[in-house]
C-alpha positions as CSV (number, residue, x, y, z in Angstrom):
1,X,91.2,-116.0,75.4
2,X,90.4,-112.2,74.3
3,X,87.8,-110.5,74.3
4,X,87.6,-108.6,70.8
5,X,84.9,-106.2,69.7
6,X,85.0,-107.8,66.0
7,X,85.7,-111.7,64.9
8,X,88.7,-113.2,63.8
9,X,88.3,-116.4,61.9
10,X,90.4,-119.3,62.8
11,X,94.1,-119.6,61.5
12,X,93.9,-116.2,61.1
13,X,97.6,-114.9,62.2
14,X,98.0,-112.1,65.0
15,X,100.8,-109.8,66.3
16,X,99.7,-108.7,70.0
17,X,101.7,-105.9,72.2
18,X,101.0,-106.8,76.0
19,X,102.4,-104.8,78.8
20,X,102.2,-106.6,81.8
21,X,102.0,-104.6,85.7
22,X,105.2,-103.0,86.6
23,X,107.1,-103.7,83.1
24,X,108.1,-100.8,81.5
25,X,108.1,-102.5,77.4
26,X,105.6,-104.7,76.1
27,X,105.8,-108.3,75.1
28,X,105.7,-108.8,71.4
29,X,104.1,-111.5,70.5
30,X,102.9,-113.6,66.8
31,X,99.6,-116.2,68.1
32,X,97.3,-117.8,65.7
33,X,93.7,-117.4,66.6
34,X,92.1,-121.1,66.9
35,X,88.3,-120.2,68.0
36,X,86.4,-117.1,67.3
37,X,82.2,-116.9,69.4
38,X,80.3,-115.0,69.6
39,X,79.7,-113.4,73.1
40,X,75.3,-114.0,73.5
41,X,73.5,-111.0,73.7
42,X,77.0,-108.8,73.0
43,X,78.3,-107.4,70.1
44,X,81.6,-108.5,71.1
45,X,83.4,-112.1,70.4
46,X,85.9,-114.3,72.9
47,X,89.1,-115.3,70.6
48,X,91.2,-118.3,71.7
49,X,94.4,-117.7,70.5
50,X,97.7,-120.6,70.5
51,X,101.0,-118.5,70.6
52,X,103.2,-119.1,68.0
53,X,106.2,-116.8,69.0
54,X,107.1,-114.9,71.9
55,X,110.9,-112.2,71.2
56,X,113.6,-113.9,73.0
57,X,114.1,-111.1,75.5
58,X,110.7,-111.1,76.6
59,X,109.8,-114.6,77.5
60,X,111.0,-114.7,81.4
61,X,108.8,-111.4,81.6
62,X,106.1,-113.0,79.9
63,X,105.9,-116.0,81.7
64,X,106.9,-114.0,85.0
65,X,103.5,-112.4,83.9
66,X,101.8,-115.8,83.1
67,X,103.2,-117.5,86.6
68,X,101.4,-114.5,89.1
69,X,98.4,-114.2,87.2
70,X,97.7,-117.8,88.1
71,X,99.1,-118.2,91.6
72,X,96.6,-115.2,92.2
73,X,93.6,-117.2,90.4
74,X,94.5,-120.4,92.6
């Protein structure tokens, strides 16, 4: 999910640029947004995105990325 200051209706195709901690390139990557609400009493919306397609070279970074953020949730 991402938080987005406007809404993005569902299907609606997306590139995103993440740089994770201590990575010196970002991850490209293509997603698809699936759910688009309204944040209550915001003027900002939560987007639920499904990744579509992640550059070869930057999937063990990405997932790298992924795997610590949730070990550090659990």
């Amino acid at each position: 999910m991402i938080e987005t200051a406007r809404k993005i209706s569902p299907d609606t195709p997306v590139e995103l640029s993440l740089t994770p901690p201590e990575t010196p390139n970002p991850v490209h990557i293509n997603a698809r947004v699936i759910r688009s609400d309204k944040i209550e009493g915001q003027e900002l919306f939560n987007i639920g995105i499904e990744f579509s397609k992640i550059e070869e070279d930057n999937k063990n970074t990405f997932l790298k990325f992924l795997c610590d953020t949730i070990y550090k949730l659990s």
